[in-house]
C-alpha positions as CSV (number, residue, x, y, z in Angstrom):
1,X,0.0,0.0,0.0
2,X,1.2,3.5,-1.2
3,X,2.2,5.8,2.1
4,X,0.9,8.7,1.7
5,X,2.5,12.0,0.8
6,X,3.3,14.1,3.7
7,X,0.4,17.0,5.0
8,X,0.0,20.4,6.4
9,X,-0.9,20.7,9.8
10,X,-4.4,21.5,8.8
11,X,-4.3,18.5,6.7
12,X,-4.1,19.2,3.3
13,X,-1.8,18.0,1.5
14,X,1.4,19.5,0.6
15,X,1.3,21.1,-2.9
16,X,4.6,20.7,-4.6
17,X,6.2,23.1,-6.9
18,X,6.7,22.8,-10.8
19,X,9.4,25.0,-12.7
20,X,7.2,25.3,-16.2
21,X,8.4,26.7,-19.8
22,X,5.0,27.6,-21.8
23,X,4.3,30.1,-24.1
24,X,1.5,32.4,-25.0
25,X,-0.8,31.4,-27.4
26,X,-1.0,34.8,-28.5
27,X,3.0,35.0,-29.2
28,X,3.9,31.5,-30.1
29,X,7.3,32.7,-30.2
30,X,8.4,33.4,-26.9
31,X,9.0,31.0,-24.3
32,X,8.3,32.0,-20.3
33,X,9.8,30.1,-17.4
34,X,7.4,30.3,-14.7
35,X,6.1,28.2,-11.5
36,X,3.3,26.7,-10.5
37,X,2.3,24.9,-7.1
38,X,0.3,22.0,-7.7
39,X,-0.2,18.8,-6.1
40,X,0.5,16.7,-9.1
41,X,2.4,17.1,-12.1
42,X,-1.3,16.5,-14.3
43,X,-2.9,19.4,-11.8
44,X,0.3,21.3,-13.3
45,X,-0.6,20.9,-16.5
46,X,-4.4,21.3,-15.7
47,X,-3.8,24.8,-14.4
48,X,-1.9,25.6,-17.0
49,X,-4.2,24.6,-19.8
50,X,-6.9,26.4,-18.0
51,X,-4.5,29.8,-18.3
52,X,-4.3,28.9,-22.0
53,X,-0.8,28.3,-22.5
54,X,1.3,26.0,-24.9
55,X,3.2,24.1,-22.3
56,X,6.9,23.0,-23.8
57,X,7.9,21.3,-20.5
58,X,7.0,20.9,-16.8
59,X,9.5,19.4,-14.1
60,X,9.0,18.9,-10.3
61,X,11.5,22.0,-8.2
62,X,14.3,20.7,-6.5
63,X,12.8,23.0,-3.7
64,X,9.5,20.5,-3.7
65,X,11.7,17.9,-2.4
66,X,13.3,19.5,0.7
67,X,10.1,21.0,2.1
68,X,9.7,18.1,4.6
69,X,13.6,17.4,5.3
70,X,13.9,14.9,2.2
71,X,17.5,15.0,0.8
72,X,16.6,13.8,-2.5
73,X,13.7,12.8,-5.1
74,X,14.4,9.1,-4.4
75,X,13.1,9.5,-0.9
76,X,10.1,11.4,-2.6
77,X,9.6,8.7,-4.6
78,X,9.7,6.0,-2.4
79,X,6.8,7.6,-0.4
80,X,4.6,8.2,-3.5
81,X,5.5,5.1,-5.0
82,X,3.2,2.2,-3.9
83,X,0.5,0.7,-5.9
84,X,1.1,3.1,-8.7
85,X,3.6,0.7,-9.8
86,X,0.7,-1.6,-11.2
87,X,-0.1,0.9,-13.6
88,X,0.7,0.1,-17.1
89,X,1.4,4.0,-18.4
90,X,1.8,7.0,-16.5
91,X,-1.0,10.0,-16.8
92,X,1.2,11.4,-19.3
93,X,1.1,7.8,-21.8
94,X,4.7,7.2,-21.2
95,X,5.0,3.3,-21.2
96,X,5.8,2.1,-17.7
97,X,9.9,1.0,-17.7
98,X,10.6,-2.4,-18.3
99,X,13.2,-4.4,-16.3
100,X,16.5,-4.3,-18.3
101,X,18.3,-7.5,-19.2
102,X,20.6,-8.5,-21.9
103,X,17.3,-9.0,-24.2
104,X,16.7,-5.6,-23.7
105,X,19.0,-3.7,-26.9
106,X,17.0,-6.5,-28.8
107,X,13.3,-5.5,-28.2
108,X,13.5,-2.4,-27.0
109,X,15.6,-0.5,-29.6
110,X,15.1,2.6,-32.3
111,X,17.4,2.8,-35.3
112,X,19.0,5.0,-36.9
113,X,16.8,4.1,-40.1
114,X,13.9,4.5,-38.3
115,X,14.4,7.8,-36.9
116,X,15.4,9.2,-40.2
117,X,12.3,7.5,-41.9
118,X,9.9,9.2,-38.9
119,X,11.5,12.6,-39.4
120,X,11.3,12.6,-43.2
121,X,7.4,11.2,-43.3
122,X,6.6,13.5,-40.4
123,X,8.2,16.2,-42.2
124,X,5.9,15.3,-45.5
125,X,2.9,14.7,-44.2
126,X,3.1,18.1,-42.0
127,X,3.8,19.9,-45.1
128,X,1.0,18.7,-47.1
129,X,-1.4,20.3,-44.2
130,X,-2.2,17.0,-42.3
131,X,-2.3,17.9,-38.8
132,X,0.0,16.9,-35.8
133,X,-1.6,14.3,-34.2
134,X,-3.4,13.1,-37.4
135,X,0.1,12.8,-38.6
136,X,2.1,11.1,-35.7
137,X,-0.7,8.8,-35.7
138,X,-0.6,7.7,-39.6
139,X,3.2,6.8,-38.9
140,X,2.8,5.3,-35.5
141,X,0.3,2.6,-37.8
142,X,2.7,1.8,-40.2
143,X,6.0,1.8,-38.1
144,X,7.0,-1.8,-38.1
145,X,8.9,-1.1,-35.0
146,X,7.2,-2.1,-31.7
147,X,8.6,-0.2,-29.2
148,X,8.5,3.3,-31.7
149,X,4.9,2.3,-32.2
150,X,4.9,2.4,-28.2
151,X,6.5,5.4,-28.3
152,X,4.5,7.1,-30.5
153,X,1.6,6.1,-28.7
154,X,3.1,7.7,-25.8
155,X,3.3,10.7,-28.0
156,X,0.0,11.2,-28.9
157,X,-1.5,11.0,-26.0
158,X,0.5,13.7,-24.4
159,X,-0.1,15.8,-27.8
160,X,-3.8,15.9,-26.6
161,X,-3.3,16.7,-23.5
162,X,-1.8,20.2,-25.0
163,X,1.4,19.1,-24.6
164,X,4.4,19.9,-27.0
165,X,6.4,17.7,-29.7
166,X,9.4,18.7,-28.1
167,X,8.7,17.9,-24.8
168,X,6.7,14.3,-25.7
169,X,9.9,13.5,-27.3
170,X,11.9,14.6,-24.3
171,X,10.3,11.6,-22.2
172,X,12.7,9.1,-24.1
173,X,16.1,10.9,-24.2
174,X,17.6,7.6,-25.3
175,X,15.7,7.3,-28.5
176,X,15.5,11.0,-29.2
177,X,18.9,12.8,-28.7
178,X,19.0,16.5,-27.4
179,X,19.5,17.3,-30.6
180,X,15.9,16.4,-31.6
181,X,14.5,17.9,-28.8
182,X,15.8,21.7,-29.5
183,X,15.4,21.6,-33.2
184,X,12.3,20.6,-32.9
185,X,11.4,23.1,-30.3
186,X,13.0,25.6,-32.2
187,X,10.6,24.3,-35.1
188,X,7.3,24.8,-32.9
189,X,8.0,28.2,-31.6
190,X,9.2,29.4,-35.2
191,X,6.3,27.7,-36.9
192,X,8.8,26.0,-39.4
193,X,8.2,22.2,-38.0
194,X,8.4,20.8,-41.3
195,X,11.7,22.6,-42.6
196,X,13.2,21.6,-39.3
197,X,12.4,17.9,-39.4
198,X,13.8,17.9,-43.0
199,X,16.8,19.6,-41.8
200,X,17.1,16.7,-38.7
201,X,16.6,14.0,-41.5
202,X,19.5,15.5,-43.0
203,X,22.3,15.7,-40.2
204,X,21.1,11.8,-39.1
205,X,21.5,10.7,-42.4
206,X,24.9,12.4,-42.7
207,X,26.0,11.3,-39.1
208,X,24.8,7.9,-40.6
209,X,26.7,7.5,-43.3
210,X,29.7,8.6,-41.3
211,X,29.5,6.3,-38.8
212,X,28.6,3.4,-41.9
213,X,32.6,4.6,-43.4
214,X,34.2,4.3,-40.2
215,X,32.6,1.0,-39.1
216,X,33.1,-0.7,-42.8
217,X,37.1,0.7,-42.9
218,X,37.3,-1.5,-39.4
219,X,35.4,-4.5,-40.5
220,X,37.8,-6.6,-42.8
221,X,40.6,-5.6,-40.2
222,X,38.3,-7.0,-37.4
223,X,37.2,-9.9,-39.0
224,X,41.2,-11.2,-40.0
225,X,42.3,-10.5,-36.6
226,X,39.8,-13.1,-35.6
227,X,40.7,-15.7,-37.8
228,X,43.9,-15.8,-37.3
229,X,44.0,-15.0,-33.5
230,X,41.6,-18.4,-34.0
231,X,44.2,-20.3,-36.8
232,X,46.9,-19.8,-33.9
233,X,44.7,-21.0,-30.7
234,X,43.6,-24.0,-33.4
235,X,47.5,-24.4,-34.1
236,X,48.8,-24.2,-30.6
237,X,46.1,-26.7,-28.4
238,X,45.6,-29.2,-31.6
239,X,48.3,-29.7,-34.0
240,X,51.5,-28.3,-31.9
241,X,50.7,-31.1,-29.0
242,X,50.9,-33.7,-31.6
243,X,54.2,-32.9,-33.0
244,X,55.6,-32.8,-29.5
245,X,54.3,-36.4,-28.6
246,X,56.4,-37.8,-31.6
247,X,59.5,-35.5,-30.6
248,X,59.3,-36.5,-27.0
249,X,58.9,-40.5,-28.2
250,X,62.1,-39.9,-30.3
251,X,63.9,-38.2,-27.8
252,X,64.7,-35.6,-30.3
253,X,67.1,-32.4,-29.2
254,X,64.8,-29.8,-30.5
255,X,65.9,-26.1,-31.3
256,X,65.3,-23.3,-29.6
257,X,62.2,-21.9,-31.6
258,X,60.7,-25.5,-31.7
259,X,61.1,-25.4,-27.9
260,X,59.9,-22.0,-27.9
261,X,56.7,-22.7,-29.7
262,X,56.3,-26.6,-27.8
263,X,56.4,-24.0,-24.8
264,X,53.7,-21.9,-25.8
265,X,51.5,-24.6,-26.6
266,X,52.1,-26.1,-23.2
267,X,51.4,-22.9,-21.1
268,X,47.8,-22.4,-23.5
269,X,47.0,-25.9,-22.6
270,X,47.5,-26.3,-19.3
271,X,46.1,-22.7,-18.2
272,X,42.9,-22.2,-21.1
273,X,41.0,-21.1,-18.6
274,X,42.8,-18.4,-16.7
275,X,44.4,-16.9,-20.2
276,X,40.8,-16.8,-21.3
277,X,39.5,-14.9,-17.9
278,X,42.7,-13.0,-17.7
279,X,42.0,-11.5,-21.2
280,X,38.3,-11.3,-20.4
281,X,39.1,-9.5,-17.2
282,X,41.3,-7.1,-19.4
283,X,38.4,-6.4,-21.5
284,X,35.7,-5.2,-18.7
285,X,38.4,-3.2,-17.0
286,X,38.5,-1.0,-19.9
287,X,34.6,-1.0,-20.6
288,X,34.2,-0.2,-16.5
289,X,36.8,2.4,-16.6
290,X,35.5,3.6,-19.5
291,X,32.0,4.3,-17.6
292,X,33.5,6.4,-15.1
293,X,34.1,10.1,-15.7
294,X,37.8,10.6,-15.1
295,X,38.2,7.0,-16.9
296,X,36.5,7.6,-19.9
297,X,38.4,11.1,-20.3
298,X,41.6,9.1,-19.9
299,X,41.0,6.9,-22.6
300,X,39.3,9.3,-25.1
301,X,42.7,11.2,-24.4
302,X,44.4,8.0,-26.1
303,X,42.3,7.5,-28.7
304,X,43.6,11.3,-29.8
305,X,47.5,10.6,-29.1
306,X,47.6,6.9,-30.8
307,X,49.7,7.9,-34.3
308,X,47.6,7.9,-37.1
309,X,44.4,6.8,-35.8
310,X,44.5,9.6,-33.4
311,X,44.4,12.1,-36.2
312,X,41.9,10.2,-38.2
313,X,39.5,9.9,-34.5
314,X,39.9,13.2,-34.2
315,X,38.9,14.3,-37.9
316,X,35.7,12.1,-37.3
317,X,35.1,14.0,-33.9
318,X,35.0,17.4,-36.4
319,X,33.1,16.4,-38.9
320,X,30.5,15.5,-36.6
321,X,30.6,18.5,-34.9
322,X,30.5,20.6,-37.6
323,X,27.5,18.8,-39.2
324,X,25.7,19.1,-36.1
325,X,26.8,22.9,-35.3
326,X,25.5,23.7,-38.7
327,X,22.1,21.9,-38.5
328,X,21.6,23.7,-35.0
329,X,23.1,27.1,-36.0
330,X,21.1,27.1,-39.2
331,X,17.3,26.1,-37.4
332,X,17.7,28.9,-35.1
333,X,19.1,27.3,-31.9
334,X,21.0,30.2,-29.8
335,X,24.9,29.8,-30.4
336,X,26.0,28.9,-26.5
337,X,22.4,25.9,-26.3
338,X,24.3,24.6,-30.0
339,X,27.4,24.5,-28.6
340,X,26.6,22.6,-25.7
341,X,24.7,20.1,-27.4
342,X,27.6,20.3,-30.2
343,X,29.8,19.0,-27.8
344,X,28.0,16.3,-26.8
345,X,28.0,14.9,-30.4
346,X,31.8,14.4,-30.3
347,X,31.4,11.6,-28.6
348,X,34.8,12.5,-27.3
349,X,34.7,13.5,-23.8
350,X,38.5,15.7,-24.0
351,X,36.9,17.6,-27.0
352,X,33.6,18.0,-25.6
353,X,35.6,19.9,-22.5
354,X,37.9,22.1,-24.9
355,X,34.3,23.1,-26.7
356,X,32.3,23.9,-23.6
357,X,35.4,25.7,-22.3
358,X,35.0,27.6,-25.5
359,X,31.8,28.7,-25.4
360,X,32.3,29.8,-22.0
361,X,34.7,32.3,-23.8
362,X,32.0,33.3,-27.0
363,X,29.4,34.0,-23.5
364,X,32.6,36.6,-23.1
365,X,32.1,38.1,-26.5
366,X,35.1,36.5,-27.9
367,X,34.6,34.9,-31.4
368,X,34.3,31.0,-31.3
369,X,36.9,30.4,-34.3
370,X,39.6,31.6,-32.0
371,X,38.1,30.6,-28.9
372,X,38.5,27.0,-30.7
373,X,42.2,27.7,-32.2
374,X,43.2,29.2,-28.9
375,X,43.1,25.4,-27.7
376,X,45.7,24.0,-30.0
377,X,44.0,20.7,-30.4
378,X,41.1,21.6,-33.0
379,X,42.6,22.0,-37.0
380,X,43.7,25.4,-38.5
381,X,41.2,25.0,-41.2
382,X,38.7,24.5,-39.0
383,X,39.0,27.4,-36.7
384,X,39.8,29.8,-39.4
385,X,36.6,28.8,-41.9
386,X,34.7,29.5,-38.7
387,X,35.9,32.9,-37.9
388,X,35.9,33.9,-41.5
389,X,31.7,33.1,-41.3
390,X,31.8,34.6,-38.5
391,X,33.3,38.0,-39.9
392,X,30.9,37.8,-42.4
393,X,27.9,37.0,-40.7
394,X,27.8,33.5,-42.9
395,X,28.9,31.2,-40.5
396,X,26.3,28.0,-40.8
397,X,27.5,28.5,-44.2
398,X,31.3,28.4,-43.1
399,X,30.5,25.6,-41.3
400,X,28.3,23.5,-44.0
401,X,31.9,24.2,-46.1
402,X,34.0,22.5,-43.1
403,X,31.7,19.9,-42.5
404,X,31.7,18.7,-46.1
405,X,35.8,19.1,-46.5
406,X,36.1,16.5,-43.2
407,X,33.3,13.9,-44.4
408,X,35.1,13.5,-47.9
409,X,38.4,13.8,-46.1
410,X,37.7,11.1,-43.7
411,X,36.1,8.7,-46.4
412,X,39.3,8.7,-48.5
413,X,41.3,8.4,-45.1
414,X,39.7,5.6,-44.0
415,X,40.4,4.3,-47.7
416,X,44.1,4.4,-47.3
417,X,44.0,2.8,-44.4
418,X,41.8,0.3,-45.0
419,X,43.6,-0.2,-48.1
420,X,47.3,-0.3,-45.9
421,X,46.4,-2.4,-43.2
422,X,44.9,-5.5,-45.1
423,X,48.1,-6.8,-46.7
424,X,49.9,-5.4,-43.2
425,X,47.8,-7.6,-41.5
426,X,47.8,-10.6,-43.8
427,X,51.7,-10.3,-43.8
428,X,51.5,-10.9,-39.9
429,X,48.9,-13.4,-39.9
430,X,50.8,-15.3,-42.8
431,X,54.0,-14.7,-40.5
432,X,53.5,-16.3,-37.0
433,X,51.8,-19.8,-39.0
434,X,54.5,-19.8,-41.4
435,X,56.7,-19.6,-38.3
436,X,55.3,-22.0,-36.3
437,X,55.0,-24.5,-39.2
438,X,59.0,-23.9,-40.1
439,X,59.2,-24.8,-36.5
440,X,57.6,-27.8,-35.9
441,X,59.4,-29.1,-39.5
442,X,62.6,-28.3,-38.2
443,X,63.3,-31.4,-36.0
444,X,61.9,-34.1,-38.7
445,X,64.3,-32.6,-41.4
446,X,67.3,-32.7,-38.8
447,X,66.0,-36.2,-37.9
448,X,65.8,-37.1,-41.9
449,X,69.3,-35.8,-42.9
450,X,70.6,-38.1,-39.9
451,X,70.7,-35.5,-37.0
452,X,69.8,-36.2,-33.4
């Protein structure tokens, strides 16, 4: 049974307070930030509906949570909690959370593909004078993905209740980036939905392909380290113990590289196990220290000092800011909000520092292309395309000039290298057999020209 939420000493109960973002209908334009004391967030929106507003999001104050001597919202929670739990979808249509496990990526996942396709039919439909919900709910029929079909769902419901696109959306951060969220808002209070959503189509479909170059340059590289770090294993536990049974039954004086490899083979043999958990172990070291703040900067610092690939991870880490710098820039999104959600799209958490330390200097009024060269890490052409736009007042298109140069510059990088590495690689592979073999052949030729 739910315990119930603390009272006054009159006994009514203790209205919490909601920091709001609406605008007038009047001026669609112009977004307020205001607060309103409610004892739910659905008598939130209530009032607010009532006062004719276009709500664009509602969230509980920190302040709500302290009234009564709670630290935190998790104590809130735990209070208000109870049988609510049995309830399928919140009074906003958001789907209630399902437990993660390992199945959950499977089932519970929005491609790229998918979001792309929603953003360019949404985009269509809106422009041939089909209206919101009408549209969201023509899409939502023929998604074949369940959980956007959910989600959408979700969507619509809140649409009805007055609600905005940008803030429906905002319920599901891990489907719909930040991105999403302030293009579209900046789509809704400029009343140019459509050209936004054709604009978001285009900066996923470019990130896409992007991210399609880098993973098919690694592929073939991927796939041969496999195969042969499986030839060796396959050498080493099956065939390498059988030619040392008929050297040891001949008591033959093997050299040193036969005993070398006979060695090896032993050592992988006998301890399977722990060289398999030690390089396990290995693995999810990295992938835990890689979840932690300081850990994760550490190791996006390597990815940027490893030669070559360093250079080539950090042309990637432009090109994707750029695109996304010029999609924001260019829909209207204020310059320090793009920059902030610019640096997020990195994916790089030492750039993303250098960029937010940046815009702290363009909230200075200092110009962002030197703001960025000033950091020494960023490239020349980069920083001064960007403070020749901004000069001239062009600088989305700048940026749409930068963006372009680093997505063709990275495809033909990740050419050569693909290109480099193969035979590198096969060289290698074709290397350590060809050395092994040589040594386990070694002893039977001594042994056949009369050696012992």
């Amino acid at each position: 049974m739910a315990v119930p939420f603390p009272k006054f000493p009159d006994g009514s109960p203790h209205k919490k307070q909601f920091e709001c973002r609406v605008r007038d209908r009047d001026n669609s334009t112009q977004v307020k930030n205001i607060t309103v004391d409610a004892n739910s967030k659905e008598d939130a929106i209530a009032k607010l509906q009532a006062d004719g507003y276009l709500i664009v999001s509602v969230e509980e104050s920190k302040a709500s949570f302290s009234y009564f001597g709670f630290g935190n919202r998790s104590q809130v929670d735990e209070l208000e909690k109870g049988d609510s739990e049995s309830n399928e979808q919140s009074a906003f249509g958001k789907t209630k959370k399902k437990k993660s496990n390992f199945l959950t990526p499977l089932f519970y996942h929005v491609s790229t593909r998918d979001l792309i396709s929603f953003a360019v039919q949404l985009s269509a439909l809106l422009k041939a004078g089909i209206p919101l919900i009408r549209s969201i709910e023509i899409i939502q029929k023929g998604s074949n993905n369940l959980y956007l079909k959910d989600i959408l769902k979700a969507c619509i419901k809140n649409l009805s209740m007055g609600l905005s696109l940008s803030y429906a959306l905002s319920e599901y951060p891990k489907v719909f980036p930040p991105i999403w969220q302030n293009l579209i808002e900046v789509g809704e209070m400029g009343g140019n939905l459509p050209q936004v959503l054709s604009e978001i189509a285009g900066y996923q479909e470019s990130a896409a392909k992007l991210k399609s170059r880098v993973i098919s340059a690694f592929f073939y590289p991927i796939v041969l380290s496999v195969l042969a770090t499986a030839a060796l294993s396959f050498l080493l536990l099956k065939i390498v113990p059988k030619f040392a049974d008929i050297f040891k039954s001949q008591n033959m004086v093997l050299p040193p590289l036969t005993q070398f490899v006979v060695l090896a083979s032993e050592i992988l043999r006998k301890y399977t196990v722990a060289v398999a958990l030690g390089v396990a172990s290995i693995i999810a070291s990295f992938v835990m220290v890689g979840k932690t703040s300081k850990g994760k900067f550490i190791l996006d610092l390597i990815k940027l000092r490893i030669p070559i690939v360093g250079a080539l991870n950090l042309e990637v880490a432009v090109a994707r800011f750029c695109r996304g710098f010029t999609t924001l820039i260019r829909s209207g999104v204020p310059i320090l909000q793009s920059l902030t959600i610019g640096g997020k799209l990195v994916e790089n958490s030492v750039l993303e520092a250098l960029i937010l330390s940046a815009r702290e200097g363009v909230r200075g009024g200092h110009g962002l292309g030197g703001q960025l060269e000033s950091k020494r890490t960023f490239p020349v052409f980069m920083t001064q395309l960007i403070s020749i736009g901004e000069e001239a007042g062009e600088m989305d298109r700048f940026l749409e000039v930068v963006a372009k140069y680093y997505e063709e510059r990275v495809d033909t990088l990740l050419q050569r290298l693909a290109t480099a590495v193969e035979p590198v690689m096969l060289v290698i592979m074709g290397a350590i057999i060809g050395v092994i073999v040589v040594s386990m052949f070694m002893p039977i030729l001594d042994l056949s020209t009369g050696g012992r």
